[in-house]
N, C-alpha and C positions, 0 to 999 in steps of 0.2 A: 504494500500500500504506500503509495508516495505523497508526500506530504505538499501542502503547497509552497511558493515561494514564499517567503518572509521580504524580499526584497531583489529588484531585478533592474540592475541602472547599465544604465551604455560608458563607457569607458572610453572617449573621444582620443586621450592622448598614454603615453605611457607615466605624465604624470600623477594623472587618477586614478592608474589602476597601484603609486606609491600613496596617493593620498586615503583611497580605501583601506591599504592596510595598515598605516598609518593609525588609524581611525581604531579598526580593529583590536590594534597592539594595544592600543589602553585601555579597551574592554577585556582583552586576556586576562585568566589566572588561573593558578594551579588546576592543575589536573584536568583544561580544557585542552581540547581538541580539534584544529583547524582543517579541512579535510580540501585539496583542492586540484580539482578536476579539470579535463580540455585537454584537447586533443596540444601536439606539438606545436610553438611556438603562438600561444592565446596566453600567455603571459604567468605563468606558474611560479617562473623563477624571479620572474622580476617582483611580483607579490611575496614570494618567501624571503628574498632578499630585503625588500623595504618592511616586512610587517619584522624580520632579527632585531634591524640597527635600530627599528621603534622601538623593541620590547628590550632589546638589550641597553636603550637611551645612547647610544655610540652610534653616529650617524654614518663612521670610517670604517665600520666592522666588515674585516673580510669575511664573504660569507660564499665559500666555495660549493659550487654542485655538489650533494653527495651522492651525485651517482653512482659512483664506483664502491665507497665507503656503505650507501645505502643510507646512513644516517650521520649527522654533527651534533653533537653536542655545544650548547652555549651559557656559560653563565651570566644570568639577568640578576638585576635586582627583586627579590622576593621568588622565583622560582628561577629553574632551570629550564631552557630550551629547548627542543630536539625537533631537526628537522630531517624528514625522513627521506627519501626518494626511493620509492617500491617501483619502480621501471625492473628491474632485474631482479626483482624476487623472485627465487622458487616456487614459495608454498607456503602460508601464513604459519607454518611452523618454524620457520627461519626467522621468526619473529623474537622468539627467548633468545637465541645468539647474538643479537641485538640488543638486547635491553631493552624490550617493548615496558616490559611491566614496571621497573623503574620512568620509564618514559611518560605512564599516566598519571603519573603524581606531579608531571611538570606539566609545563606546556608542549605541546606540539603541533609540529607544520607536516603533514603528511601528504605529498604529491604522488599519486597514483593510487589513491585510496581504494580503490576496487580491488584492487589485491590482498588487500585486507581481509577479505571474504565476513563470517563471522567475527573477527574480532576488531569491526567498525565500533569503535565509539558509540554506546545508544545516543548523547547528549551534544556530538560534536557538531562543529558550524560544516556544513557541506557548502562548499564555493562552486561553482562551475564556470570555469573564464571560456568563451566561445567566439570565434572570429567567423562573423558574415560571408560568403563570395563576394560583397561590396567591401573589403577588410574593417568595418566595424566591430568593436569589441563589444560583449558583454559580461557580467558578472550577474548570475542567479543566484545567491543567497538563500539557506535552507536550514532552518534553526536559528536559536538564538532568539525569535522574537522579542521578547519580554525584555532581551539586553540591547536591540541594536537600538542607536539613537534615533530619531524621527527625521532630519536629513535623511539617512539613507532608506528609511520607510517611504521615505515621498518622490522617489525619482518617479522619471514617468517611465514608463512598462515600454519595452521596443519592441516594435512588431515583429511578429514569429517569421521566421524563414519561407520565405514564396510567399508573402503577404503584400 
């Protein structure tokens, strides 16, 4: 059963799509769960990237792909960070060799969340970043209602694909 959007805005440049997580970062805290979706290059990394250097207040924080590593660790003030990237997971059992379960009492950025399968976060914010064939960006937002601010409750809604 899918839930509806909480919030669904167009994303004009790449710096909205730092100012949305931006935004984000200072609704974060422990033991939340960012979850963010879209096919290759709709903006995953530039959101994991800008929502670290918010949450970690270090606006200089190298914040390398961890594609290969699969996960980063980052110390913030008041929790700890983990950004994940499940592109090259096995099997959500590859998940404890990681340190997923230390990973839920922090914060985390997790790109490729469907490979998650069963051990999706029930309470996590689901993102979905999606690029148009006109190369418009979006951001679908899915959770969180009660948290996000009313700014981003109020964008206007972008018309569906072939509309």
């Amino acid at each position: 059963m899918e839930r509806e959007p909480s919030a669904v805005m167009l994303l004009k440049t790449e710096a909205d799509t730092v100012q949305l997580a931006t935004s984000l970062a200072g609704l974060a805290q422990p033991g939340d769960a960012i979850l963010l979706s879209g096919p290759l290059g709709a903006g995953k990394s530039v959101f994991a990237r800008a929502f670290l250097r918010a949450f970690c207040a270090d606006s200089t924080l190298e914040v390398p792909s961890p594609t290969y590593t699969l996960v980063q660790a980052y110390d913030a003030p008041g929790a700890t960070v983990y950004h994940f990237d499940l592109w090259r997971l096995g099997s959500p059992d590859e998940l404890d060799e990681l340190g997923w379960d230390d990973a839920c009492a922090g914060v985390m950025v997790v790109e490729w969340p469907e490979r998650l399968e069963d051990m999706t976060p029930a309470e996590a914010l689901h993102i979905t970043l999606d690029v148009t064939p006109d190369g418009d960006r979006h951001a679908r937002l899915v959770g969180w209602s009660a948290r996000l601010p009313a700014h981003l409750l109020q964008q206007p809604t972008p018309p569906e694909h072939g509309a």
